[in-house]
Backbone as CSV, one residue per row, in Angstrom:
resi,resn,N_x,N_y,N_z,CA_x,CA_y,CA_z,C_x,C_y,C_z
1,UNK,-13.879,9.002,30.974,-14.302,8.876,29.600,-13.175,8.292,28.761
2,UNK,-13.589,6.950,27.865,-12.633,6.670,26.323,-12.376,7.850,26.001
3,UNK,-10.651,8.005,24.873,-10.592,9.024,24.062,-11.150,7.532,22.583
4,UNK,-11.833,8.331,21.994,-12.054,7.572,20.877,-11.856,7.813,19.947
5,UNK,-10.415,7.639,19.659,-10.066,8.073,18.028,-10.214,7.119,16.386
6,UNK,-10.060,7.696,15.942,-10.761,7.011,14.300,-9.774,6.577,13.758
7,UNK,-9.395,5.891,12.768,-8.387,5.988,11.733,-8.474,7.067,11.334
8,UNK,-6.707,7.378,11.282,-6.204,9.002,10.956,-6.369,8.674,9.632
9,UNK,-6.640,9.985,9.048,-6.688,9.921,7.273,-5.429,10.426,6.587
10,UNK,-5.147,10.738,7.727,-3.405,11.007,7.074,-3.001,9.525,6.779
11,UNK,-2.519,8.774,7.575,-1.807,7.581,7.689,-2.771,6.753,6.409
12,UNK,-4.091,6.679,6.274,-4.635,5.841,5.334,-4.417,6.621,3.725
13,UNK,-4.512,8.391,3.589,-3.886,8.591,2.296,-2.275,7.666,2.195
14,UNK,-1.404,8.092,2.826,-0.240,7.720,2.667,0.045,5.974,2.584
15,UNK,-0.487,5.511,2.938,-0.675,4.131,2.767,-1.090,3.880,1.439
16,UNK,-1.867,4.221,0.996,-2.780,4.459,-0.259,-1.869,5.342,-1.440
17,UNK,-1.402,6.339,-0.956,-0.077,6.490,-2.673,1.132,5.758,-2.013
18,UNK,1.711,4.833,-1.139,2.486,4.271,-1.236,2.421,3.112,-1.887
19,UNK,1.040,2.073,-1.719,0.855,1.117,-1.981,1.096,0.895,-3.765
20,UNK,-0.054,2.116,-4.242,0.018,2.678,-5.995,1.659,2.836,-5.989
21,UNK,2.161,3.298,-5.217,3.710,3.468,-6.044,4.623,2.654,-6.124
22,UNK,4.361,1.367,-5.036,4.968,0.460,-5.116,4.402,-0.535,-5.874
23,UNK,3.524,-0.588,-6.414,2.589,-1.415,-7.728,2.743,-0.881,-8.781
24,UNK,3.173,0.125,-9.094,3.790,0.637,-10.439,4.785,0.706,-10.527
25,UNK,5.751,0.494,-9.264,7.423,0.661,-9.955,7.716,-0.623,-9.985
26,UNK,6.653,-1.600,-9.641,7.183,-3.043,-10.010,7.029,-3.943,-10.995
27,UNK,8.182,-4.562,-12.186,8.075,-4.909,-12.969,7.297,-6.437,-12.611
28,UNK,6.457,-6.765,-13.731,5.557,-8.023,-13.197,6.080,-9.059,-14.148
29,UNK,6.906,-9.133,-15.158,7.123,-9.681,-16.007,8.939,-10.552,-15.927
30,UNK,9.484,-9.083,-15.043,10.774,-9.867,-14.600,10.733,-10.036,-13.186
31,UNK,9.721,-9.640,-12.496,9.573,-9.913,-11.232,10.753,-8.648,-10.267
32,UNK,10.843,-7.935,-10.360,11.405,-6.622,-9.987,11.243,-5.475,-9.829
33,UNK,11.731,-4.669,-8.715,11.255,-3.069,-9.004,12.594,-2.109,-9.446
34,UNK,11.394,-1.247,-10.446,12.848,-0.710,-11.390,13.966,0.062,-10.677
35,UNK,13.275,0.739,-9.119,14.301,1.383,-8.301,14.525,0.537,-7.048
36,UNK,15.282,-0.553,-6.825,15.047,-1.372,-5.640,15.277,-0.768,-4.452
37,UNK,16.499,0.457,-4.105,16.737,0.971,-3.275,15.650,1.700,-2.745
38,UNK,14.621,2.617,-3.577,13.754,3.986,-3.327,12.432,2.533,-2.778
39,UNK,12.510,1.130,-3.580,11.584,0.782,-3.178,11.346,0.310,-1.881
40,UNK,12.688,-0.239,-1.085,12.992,-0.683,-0.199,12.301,0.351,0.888
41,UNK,12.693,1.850,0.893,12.205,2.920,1.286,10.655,3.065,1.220
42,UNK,10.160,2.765,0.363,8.804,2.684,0.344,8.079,1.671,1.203
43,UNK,9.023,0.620,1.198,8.268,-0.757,1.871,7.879,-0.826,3.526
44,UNK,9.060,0.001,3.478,9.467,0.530,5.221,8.236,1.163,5.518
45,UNK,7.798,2.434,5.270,6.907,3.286,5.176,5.855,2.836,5.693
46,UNK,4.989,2.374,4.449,3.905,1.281,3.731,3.906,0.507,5.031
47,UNK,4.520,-0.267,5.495,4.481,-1.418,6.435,4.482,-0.183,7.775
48,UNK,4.999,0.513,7.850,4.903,0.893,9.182,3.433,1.889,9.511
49,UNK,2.647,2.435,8.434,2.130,2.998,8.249,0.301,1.896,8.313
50,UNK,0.696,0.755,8.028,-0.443,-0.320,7.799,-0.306,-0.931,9.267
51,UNK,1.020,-0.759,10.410,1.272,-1.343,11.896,0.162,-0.559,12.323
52,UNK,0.669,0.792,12.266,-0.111,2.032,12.846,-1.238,2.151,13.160
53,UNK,-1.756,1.557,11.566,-3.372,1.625,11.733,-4.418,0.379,12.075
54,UNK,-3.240,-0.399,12.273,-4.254,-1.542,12.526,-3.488,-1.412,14.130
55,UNK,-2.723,-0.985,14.593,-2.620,-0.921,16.196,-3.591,0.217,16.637
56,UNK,-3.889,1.320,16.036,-4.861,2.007,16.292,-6.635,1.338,16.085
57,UNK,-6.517,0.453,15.386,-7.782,-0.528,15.023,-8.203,-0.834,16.155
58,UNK,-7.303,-1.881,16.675,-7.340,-2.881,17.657,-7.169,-2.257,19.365
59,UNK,-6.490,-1.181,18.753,-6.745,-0.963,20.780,-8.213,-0.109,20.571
60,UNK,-8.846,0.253,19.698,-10.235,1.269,19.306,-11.451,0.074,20.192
């Protein structure tokens, strides 16, 4: 038997307030985010978190 797993809803919340937090700490006007370091941290996340689920997509 397949194990047939779903997209985790963990990984898609967290994707989802990372994405909002990195769209609000970024200024659109000077083209910047107001914490570049914390954002950098976020980006990491966000991106590894969007690998995840689309490698879980694709082997599904």
């Amino acid at each position: 038997m397949e194990n047939k797993k779903g997209l985790s809803p963990v990984l898609i919340i967290v994707a989802i307030i990372l994405g909002v937090t990195l769209y609000k700490q970024f200024d659109f006007q000077q083209l910047r985010f107001e914490k570049p370091a914390l954002a950098v941290v976020y980006m990491i996340v966000f991106v590894s978190c969007i690998f995840l689920l689309v490698k879980r997509l694709k082997r599904k």
